[in-house]
N, C-alpha and C positions, 0 to 999 in steps of 0.2 A: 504494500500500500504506500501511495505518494506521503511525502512532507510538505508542511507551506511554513515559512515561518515571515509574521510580520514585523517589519522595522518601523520602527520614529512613527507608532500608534500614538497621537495625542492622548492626556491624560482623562479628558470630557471622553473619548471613545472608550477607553479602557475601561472607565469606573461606571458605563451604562452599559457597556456588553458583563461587565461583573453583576450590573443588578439585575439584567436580564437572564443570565441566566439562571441568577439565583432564585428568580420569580417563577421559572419553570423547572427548578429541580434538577439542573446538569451542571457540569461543568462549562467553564469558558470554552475551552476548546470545543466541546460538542455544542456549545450554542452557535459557536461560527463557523464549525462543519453545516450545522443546519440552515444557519442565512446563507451560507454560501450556494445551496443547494438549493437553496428555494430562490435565489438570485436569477441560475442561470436554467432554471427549470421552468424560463417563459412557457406557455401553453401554444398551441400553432394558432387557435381561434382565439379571438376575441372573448366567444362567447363562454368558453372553459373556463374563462375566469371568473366571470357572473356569476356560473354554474360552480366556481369551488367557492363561494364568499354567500351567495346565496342560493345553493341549492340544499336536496334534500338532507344531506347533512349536517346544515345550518336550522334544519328546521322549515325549510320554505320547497312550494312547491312553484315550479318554473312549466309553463307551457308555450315551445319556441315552436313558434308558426312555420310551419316548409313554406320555400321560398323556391323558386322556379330561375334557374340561370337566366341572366338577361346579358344582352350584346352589351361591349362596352361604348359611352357616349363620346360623340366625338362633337371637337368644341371649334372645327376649323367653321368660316362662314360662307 
């Protein structure tokens, strides 16, 4: 498994990744194994994100309307 190690972290970064992760019960390092992860783990849609913040395991129920491909617009006159 890789290493990362960060340098010249200001000390307002340090002492809020220390309380965050103390807020959720891990260590430093696994709290920035876990932003890091959640960082580059963009979603391809849009709409996946809607769907992790408020879908059904937020408690919400989502009904996304099918949508029919359309040609792209063109803006020449």
């Amino acid at each position: 498994m890789a290493s990362l190690s960060v340098r010249k972290l200001d000390e307002d970064t340090y002492e809020r990744l220390r309380v965050r992760a103390a807020k959720h019960g891990v260590s430093m390092e696994e709290e920035a194994r876990r932003i890091l992860k959640q960082a580059i783990s963009a979603p391809e849609r849009i709409g996946d994100l809607f769907l992790d913040h408020f879908g059904p395991s937020n408690g919400v129920t989502l009904e996304l309307p099918t949508r029919e491909p359309h040609e792209p617009l063109t803006l020449s006159q």
